[in-house]
N, C-alpha and C positions, 0 to 999 in steps of 0.2 A: 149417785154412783160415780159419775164425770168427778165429783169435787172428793171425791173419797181418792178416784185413779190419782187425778193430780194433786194428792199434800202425798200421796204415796211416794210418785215420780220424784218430788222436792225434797222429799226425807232420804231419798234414796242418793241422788245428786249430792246432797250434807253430807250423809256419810263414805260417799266414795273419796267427795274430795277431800276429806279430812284423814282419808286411810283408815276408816274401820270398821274390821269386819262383822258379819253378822251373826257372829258369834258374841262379840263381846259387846254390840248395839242391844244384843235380847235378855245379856248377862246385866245389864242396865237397867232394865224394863221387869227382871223377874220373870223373863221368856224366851221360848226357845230361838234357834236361828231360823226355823222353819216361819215361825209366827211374822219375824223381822220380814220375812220376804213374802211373805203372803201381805204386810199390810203395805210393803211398797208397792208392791203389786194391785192393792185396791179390793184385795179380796175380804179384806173382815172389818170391821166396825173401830174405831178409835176411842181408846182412852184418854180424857185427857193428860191424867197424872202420864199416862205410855208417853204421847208425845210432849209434855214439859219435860220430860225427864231427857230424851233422846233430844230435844232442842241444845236443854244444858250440856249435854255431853259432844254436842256438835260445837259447841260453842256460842250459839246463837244467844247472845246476852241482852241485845237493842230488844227494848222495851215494844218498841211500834212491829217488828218481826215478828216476836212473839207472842203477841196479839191480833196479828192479821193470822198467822198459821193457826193458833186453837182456834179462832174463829172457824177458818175454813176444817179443821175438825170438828167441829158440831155440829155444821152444817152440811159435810160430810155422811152423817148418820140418819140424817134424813131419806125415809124411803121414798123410792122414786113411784109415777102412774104403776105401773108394770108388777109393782110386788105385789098387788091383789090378785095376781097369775104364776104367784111363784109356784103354788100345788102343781100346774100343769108343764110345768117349765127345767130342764135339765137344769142342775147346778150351777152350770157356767154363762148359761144365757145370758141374766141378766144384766152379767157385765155389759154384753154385748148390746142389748138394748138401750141403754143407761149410752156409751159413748155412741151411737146412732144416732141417738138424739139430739145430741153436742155438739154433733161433726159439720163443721159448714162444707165440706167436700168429703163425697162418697166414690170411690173407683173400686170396683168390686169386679171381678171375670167368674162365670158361674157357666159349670158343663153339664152337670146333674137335671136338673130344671131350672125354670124362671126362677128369677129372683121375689125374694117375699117382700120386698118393697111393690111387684110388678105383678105379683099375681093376682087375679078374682076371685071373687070368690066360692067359684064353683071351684076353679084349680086349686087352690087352698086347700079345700076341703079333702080333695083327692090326694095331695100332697102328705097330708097331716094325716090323714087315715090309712096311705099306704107306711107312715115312719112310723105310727103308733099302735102296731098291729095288737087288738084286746083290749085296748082302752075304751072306754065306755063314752056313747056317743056324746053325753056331757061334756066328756076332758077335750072329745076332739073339738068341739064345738068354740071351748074358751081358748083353747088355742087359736084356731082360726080368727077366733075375733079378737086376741091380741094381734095380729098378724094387720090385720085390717086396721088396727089402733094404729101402728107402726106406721101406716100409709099414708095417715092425715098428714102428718110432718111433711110426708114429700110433698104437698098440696097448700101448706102452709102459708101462712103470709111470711113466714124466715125460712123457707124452705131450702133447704143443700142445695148445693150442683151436687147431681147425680152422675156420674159415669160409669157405664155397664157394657162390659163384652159379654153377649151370652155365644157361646158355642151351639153350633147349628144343632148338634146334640138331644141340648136339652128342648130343642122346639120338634125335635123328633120323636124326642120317647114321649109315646101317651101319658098323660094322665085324664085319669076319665073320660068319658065317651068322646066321639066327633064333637058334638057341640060343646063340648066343655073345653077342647083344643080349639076350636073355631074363637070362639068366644075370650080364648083368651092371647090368640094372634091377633085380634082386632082392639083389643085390647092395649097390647103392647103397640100397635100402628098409632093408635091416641094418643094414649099418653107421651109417646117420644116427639110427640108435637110442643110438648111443653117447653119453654125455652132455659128450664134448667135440668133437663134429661136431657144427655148426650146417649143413645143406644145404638151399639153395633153390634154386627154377626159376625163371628169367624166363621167362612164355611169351611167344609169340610173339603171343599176343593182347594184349600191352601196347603193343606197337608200340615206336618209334623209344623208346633208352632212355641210361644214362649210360653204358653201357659203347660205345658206338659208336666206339670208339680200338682197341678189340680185347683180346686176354686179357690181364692183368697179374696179380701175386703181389706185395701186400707182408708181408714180413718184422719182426716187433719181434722184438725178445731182453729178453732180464733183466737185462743189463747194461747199467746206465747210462750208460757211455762210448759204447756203441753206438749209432746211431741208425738208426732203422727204414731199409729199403731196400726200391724197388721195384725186381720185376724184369721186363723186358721182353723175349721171345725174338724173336728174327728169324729169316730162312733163313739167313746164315750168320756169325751172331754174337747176342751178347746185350746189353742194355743194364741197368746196378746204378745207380741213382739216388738216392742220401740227400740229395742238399740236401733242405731244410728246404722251401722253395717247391714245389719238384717234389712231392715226398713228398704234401705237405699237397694236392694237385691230385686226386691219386690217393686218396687219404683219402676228401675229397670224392665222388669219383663212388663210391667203396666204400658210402658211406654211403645216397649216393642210392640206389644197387642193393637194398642191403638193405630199403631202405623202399619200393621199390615192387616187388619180389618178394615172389609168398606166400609165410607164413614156413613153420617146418622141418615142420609138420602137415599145411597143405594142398598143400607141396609134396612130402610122401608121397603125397596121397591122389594128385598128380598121376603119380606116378610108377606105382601101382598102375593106374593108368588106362591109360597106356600099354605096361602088360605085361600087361593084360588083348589090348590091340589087336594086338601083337606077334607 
């Protein structure tokens, strides 16, 4: 999915700098403009003849170019862990998954609930059975345990820096009983001991703050072709945002968050305060 985004990102770069539009990149290809932007975008599977053709027309003619990009289209098409979860998985997810697992830095602000890197699995479970109301306990089940897939990474031996604002919020609203909040405030006291989890609290006693747009997740990788990605979930879709302007928007209020949230110490102590109350 990662190597699918980025020959996307790179096609996409070709053709702006070259001035042309995606109208006449798909009139190229024997496809529409919608398609040209869904595969820069990283959303559907790669032809080769698609990108020899869009190469030639960018002008890309070096032999050794040409060959490292279909390369990374073939290998592009490779399903990632995650697609044996796609039955239970909204459309857009597995973008999401896919560059998650890429990203050597994670900054993500969440007001809703814990984050699903950070949840247990009792909370999970409560999570996913309260967003999937009718689903049969089966689908919730594989859910939940891709969720728990997801977390190895965090624990990994190439494991991200993680940095996470949760909003006092989400450690407010119940999910599942006392002890399934218990359990998963003692939880979050752990694991922010790890020394590539940075965890803070925005309380509620700071009042009106940068995150006021709602949760967002950006994305860096290691790879410099790549460029950071914010991701935005909706009810029933998501939005990937790399321009440069957007991105840096999102930066910004990242930054702000972090500077007016206690940092990862008092925002222990806060968390032990509130599973004192619990």
């Amino acid at each position: 999915m990662v190597r699918r985004i980025l020959l996307g990102s790179h096609l996409r770069r070709l053709r702006e700098t070259r001035g042309i539009t995606r109208e006449a990149a798909g009139y190229s290809i024997r496809a529409s403009e919608s398609k040209i932007s869904r595969m820069e975008l990283g959303r559907v599977s790669f032809k080769t003849r698609d990108v020899e053709d869009l190469l030639t027309l960018y002008g890309i003619i070096d032999e050794a170019e040409r060959t490292s990009l279909l390369s990374l289209a073939k290998e592009a098409n490779v399903a990632g862990w995650w697609h044996s979860y796609s039955d239970v998985l909204p459309s857009w997810f597995p973008t999401y998954v896919g560059l998650e697992g890429a990203a050597h830095l994670i900054r993500s602000y969440e007001v809703q609930f814990v984050h699903g890197l950070l949840q247990t699995e009792a909370y999970a479970h409560a999570v996913v059975a309260r967003g999937m109301k009718g689903a049969s306990a089966a689908d919730i089940d594989r859910r939940v345990a891709l969720r728990l897939e997801r977390q190895k990474y965090l624990v990994s031996e190439n494991a991200p820096q993680f940095h996470v604002i949760l909003d006092e919020a989400a450690l407010r609203r119940p999910y599942g009983d006392r002890e399934v909040m218990r359990g998963q405030l003692q939880h979050l006291i752990d694991i922010s001991e790890r020394p590539n989890v940075r965890l803070q609290i925005m309380p509620f006693s700071f009042g009106g703050h940068a995150g006021e747009s709602g949760a967002f997740t950006i994305l860096s990788f290691p790879e410099s072709d790549l460029s950071d990605v914010v991701y935005l979930e909706q009810l029933t879709s998501a939005l990937y945002l790399d321009k440069r302007e957007d991105v840096l928007q999102y930066e910004t209020a990242m930054k702000q968050l972090q500077q007016d949230s206690p940092g990862p110490d008092e925002s222990r102590d806060l968390l032990r305060g509130l599973l004192q109350l619990s």
